[in-house]
NUDRENMI-415035 format. One record per residue (C-alpha): chain; residue in three letters; x, y, z. Coordinates in Angstrom, 2 decimals, decimal comma, m for minus. Example, Ala and Ser with C-alpha at 12.3 -4.5 7.8 and 13.67 -1.06 7.14 Angstrom:
- mol type c1 c2 c3
- A ALA 12,30 m4,50 7,80
- A SER 13,67 m1,06 7,14
// end
This chain:
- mol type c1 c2 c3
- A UNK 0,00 0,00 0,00
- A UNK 1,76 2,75 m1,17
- A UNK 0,94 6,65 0,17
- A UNK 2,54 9,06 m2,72
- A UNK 3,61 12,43 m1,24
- A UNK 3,38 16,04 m2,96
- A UNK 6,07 18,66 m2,87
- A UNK 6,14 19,86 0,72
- A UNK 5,17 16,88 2,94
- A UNK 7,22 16,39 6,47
- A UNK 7,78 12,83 7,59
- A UNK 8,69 10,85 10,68
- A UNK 8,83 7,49 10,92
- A UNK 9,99 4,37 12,81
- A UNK 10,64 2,85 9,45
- A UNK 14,30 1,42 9,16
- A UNK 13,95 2,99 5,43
- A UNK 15,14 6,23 5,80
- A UNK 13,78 6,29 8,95
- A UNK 13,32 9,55 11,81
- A UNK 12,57 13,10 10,21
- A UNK 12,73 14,12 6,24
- A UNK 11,37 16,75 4,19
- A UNK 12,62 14,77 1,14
- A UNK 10,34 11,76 1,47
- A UNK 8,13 11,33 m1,83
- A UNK 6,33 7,85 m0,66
- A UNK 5,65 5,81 2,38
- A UNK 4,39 2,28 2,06
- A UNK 3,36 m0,38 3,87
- A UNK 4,21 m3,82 2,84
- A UNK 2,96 m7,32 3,47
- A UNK 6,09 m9,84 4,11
- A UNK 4,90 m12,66 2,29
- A UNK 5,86 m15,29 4,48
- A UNK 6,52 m14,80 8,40
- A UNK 10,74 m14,15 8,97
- A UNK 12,84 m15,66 11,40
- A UNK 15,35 m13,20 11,16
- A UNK 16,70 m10,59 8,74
- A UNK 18,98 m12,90 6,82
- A UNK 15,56 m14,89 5,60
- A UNK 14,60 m11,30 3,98
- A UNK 15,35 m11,02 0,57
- A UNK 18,54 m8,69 0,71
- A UNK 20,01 m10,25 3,92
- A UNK 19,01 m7,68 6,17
- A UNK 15,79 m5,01 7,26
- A UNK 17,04 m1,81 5,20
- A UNK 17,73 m3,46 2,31
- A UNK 14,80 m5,46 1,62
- A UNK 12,39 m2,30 2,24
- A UNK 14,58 m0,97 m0,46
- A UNK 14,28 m3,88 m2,94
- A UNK 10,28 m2,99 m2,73
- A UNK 10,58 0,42 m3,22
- A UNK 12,23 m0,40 m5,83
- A UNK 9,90 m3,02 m7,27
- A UNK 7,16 m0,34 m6,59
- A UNK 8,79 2,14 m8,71
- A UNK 9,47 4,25 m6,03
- A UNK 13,40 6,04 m5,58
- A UNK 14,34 4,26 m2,45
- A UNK 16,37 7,18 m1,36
- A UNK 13,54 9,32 m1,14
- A UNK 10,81 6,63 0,33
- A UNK 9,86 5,62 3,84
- A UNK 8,77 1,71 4,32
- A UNK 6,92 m0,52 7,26
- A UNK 6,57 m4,28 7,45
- A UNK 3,55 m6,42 8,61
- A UNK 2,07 m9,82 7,69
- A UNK m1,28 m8,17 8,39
- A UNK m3,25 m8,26 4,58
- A UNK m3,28 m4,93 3,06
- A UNK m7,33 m5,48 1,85
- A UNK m7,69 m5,43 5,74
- A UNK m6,40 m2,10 6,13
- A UNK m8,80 0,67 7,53
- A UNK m8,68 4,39 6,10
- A UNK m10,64 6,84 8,53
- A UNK m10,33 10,46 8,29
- A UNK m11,84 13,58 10,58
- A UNK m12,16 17,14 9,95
- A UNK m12,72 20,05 11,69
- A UNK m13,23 23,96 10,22
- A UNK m10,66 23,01 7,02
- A UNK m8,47 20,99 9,69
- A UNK m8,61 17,17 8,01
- A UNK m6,80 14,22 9,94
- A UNK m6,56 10,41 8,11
- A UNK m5,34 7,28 9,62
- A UNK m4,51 4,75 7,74
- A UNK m4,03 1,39 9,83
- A UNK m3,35 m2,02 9,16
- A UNK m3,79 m4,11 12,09
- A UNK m2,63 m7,58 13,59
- A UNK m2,10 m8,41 17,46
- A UNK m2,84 m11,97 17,90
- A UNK 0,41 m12,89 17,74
- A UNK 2,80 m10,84 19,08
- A UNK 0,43 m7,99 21,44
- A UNK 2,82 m7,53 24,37
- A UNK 2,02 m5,00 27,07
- A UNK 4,89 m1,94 27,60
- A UNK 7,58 m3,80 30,27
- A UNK 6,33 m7,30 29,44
- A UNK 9,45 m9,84 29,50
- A UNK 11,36 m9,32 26,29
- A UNK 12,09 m11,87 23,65
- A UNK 15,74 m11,12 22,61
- A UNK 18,61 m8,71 23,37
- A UNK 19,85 m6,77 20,12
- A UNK 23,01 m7,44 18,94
- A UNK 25,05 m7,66 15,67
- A UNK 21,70 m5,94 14,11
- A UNK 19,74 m8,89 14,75
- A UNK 15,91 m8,39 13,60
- A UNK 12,56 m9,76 16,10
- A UNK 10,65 m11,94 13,07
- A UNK 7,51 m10,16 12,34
- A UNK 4,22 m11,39 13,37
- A UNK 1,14 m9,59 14,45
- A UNK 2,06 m5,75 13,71
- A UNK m0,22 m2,17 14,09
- A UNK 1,25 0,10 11,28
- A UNK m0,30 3,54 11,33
- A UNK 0,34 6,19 8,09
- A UNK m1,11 9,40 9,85
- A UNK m1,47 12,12 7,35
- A UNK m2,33 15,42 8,90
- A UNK m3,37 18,41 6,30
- A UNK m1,46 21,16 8,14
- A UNK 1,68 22,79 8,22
- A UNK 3,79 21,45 12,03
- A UNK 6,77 21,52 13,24
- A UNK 8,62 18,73 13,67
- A UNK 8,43 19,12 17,78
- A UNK 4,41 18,97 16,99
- A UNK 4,75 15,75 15,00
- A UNK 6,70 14,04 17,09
- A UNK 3,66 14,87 19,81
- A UNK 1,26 13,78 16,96
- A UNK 3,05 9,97 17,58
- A UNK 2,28 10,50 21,36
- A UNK m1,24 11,09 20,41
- A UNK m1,35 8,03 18,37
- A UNK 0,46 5,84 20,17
- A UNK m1,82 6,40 22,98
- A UNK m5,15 6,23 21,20
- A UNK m3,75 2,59 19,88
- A UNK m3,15 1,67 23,42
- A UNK m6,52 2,49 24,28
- A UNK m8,30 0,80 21,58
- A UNK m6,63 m2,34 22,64
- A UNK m7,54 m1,74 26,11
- A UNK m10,91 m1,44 25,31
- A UNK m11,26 m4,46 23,35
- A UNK m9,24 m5,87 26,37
- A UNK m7,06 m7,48 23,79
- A UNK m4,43 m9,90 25,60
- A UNK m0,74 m9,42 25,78
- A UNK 1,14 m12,89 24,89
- A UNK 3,80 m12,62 27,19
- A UNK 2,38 m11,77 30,51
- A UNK m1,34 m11,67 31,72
- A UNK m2,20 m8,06 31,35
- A UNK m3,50 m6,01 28,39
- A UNK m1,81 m5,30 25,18
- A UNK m0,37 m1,68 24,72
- A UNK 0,62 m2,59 21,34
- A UNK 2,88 m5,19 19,46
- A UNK 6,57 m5,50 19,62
- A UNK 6,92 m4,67 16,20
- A UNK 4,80 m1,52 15,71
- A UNK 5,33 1,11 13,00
- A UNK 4,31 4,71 12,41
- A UNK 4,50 7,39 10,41
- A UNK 3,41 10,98 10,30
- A UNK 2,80 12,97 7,26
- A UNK 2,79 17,08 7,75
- A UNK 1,93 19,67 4,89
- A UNK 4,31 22,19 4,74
- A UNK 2,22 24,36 2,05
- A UNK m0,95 24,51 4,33
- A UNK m1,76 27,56 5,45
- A UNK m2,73 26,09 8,97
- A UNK m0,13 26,24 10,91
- A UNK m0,53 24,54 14,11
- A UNK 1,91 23,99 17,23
- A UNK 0,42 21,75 19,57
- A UNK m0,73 18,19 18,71
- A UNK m1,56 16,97 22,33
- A UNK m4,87 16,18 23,49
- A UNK m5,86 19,24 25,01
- A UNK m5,57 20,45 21,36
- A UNK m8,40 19,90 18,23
- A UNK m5,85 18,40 16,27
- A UNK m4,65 15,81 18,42
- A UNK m8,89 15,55 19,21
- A UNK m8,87 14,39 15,47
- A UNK m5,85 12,28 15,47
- A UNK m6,83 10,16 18,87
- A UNK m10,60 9,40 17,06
- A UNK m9,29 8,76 13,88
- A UNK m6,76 6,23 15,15
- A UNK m9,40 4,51 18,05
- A UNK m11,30 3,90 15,33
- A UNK m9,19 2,57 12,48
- A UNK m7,53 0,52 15,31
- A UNK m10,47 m1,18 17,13
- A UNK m11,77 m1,83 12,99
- A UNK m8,49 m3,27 11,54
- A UNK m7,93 m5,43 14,56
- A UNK m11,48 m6,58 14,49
- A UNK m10,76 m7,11 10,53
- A UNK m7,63 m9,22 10,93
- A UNK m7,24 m10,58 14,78
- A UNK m11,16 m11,19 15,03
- A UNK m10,97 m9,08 18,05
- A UNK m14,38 m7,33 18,10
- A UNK m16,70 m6,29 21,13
- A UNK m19,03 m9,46 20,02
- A UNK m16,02 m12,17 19,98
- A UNK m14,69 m10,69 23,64
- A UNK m18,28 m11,73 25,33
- A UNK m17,17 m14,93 26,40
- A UNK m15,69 m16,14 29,32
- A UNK m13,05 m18,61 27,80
- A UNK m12,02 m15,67 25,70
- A UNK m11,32 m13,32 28,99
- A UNK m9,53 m16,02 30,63
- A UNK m7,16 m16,57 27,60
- A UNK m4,73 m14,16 28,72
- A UNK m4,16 m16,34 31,89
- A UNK m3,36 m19,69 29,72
- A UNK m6,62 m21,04 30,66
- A UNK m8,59 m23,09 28,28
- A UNK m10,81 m26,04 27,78
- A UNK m8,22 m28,42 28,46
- A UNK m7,62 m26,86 32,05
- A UNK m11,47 m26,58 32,39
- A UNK m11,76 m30,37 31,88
- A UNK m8,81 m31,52 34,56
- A UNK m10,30 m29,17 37,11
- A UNK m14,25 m30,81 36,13
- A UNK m12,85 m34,49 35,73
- A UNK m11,81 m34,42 39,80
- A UNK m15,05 m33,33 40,25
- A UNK m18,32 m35,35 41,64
- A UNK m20,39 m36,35 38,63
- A UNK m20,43 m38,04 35,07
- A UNK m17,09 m37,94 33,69
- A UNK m18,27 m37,45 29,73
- A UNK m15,73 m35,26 28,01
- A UNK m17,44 m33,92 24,60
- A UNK m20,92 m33,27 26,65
- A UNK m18,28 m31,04 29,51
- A UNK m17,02 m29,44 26,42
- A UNK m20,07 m28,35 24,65
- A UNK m22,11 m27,27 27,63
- A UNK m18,63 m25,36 28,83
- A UNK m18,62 m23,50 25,27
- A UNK m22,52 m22,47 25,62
- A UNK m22,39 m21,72 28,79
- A UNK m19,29 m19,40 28,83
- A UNK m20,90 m17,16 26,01
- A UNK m24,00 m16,53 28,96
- A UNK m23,56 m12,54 29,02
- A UNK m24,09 m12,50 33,07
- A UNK m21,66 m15,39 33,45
- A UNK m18,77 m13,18 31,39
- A UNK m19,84 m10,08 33,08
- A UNK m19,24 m11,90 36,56
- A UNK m15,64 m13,10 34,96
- A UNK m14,72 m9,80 33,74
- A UNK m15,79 m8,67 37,92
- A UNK m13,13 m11,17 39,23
- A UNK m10,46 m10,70 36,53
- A UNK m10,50 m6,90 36,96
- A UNK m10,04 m7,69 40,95
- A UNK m6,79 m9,99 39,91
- A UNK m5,61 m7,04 38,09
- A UNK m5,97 m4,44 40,68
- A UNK m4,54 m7,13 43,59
- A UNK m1,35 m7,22 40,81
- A UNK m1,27 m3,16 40,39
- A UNK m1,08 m2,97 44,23
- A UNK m4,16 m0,94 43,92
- A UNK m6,19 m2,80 46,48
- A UNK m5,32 m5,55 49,30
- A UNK m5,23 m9,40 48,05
- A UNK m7,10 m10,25 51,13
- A UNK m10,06 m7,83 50,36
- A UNK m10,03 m8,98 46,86
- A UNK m10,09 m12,32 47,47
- A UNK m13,32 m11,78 49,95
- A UNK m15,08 m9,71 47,27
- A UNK m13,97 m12,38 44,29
- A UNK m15,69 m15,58 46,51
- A UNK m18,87 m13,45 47,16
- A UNK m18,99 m13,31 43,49
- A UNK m18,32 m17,16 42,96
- A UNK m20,86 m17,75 46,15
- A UNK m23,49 m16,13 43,95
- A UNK m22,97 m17,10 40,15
- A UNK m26,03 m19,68 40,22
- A UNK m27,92 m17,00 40,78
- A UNK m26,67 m14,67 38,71
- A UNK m27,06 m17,47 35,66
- A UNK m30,90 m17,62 36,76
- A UNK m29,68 m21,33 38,00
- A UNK m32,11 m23,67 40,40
- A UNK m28,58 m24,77 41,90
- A UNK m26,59 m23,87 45,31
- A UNK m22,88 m23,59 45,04
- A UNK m21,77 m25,83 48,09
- A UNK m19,14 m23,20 48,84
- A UNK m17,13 m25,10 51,94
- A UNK m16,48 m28,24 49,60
- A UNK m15,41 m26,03 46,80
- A UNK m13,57 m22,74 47,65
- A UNK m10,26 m23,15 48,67
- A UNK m8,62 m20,06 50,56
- A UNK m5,35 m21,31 50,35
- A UNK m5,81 m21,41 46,38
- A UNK m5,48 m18,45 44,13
- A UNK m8,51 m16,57 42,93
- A UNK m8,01 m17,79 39,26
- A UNK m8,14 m21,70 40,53
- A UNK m10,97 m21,28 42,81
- A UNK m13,64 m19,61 39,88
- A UNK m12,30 m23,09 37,30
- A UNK m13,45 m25,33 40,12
- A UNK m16,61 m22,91 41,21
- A UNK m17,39 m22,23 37,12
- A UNK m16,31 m25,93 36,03
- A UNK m18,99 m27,56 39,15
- A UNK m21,61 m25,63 37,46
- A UNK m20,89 m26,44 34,02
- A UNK m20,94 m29,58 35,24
- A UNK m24,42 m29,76 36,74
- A UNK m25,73 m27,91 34,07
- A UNK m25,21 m30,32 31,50
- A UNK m28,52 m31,16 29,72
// end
């Protein structure tokens, strides 16, 4: 996807192409790696720089003079959304993939640099920001504040998991940007933040182009997030856990009916609702925001309660089940798995 420039366009970028601030730039792109890298010396041209310049090339482009990003996110999923406001016009163009790689800022890191060694790309949010006034370059490095932080928060609303630690993605580890200025506007503007209009536009226009192009390539909508298996993904659990915790329990031991009552049941809205309750309580016991003890009362009322919450003619027998000297996370499988498990039709 290729974004050709007039005379008089600023750009910063991440991009190892020419990368940081130009006023020579005539082209930005975004490219689709065709197959997923294990390192630079499986790109064509043995290392980061070069290859982006081998498709400039190929896309008729002077590589000298344009600015690349990588992804394997599809380029017919990219989202173009644009904003305006009294001859003030802001477009994001965003191409985004998180499944694999989402990571949360200070999340353990995969690899120390050295020797110019390249992290293989996987799931990547590349943002082309074009902005139809004149700014400084001060301003547009502000303008990547502004749109770093609207991606982080339209990950944070889709509560989109981090792969290498429980929390919430802020991003992926191999994120791009760029920002385009226009020099020969005659809307000159200083401030970018977002007290400002401008950075108004740019943190709407990037929400939304986000929360769509993840939804477009990760399937990471609002509908697919209302289920409890889902929320608890971020914490390794899945069926297979759900199934060790319900075969120790009292009752038929009959795998595929555990299984499909456990997938119908965790998409009950009241039952992910009550999941989200206790997850946000592990969270704020992790920030240090509120004492483990009083979480851990508040998250077993919950669990005391769920029957009736699901509308359920059942009673959860709360001494045989809850465990204190358990973690929060291992006493809602048993609680949840016990009622999947005399729910079964």
């Amino acid at each position: 996807m290729v974004v050709k420039l007039p005379e008089g366009r600023r750009t910063l970028t991440t991009s190892w192409l020419n990368g940081g601030y130009s006023e020579e730039m005539e082209a930005v792109f975004n490219h689709m790696i065709p197959h997923r890298s294990h390192g630079a010396g499986d790109l064509e041209g043995g290392s980061v720089p070069e290859y982006l310049r081998i498709v400039a090339g190929r896309l008729g482009l002077e590589p000298n003079k344009a600015s690349g990003m990588l992804t394997t996110a599809r380029m017919e999923n990219a989202v173009v959304v644009s904003d305006s406001f009294r001859g003030l016009e802001v477009t994001a163009i965003i191409t985004g993939g998180v499944e694999i790689n989402g990571g949360r800022a200070g999340d353990p890191s995969s690899y120390y640099q050295e020797d110019e060694r390249f992290e293989p790309v996987g799931g990547t949010i590349n943002i082309i920001l074009l902005i139809g006034a004149d700014l400084p370059a001060y301003s547009m490095a502000r303008s990547l504040m502004t749109a770093t932080e609207a991606k982080s928060a339209a990950l944070q609303q889709l509560m989109a998991p981090s792969r290498y630690s429980s929390g919430i993605a802020t991003g992926t580890g191999t994120d791009m940007i760029t920002v385009v200025a226009d020099t020969t506007s005659k809307l000159k503007l200083t401030d970018s933040g977002k007290h400002s209009k401008l950075g108004e536009l740019i943190g709407k226009c990037v929400l939304e182009a986000v929360t769509k192009a993840v939804g477009i390539q990760s399937d990471i909508k609002p509908i697919t997030q209302r289920d409890m298996l889902v929320r608890l993904d971020r914490f390794g659990i899945d069926e297979a856990r759900y199934w060790k915790v319900a075969s120790t329990l009292e009752g038929e031991n009959k795998k595929p009916g555990f299984i499909d009552q456990l997938r119908k049941t965790s998409r009950n809205p009241a039952l992910v609702a009550a999941t989200v309750s206790v997850l946000h309580i592990i969270d704020e016991i992790s920030w240090g925001l509120i004492p483990e003890n009083a979480g851990r009362k508040a998250a077993f009322a919950i669990m005391r309660e769920l029957p009736k919450v699901l509308d359920m003619d059942l009673e959860v027998p709360a001494d045989e089940l809850l465990n204190e000297y358990d973690s929060i996370l291992d006493n809602w499988i048993v609680v949840t798995s016990w009622i999947v498990k005399n729910n079964i039709s």
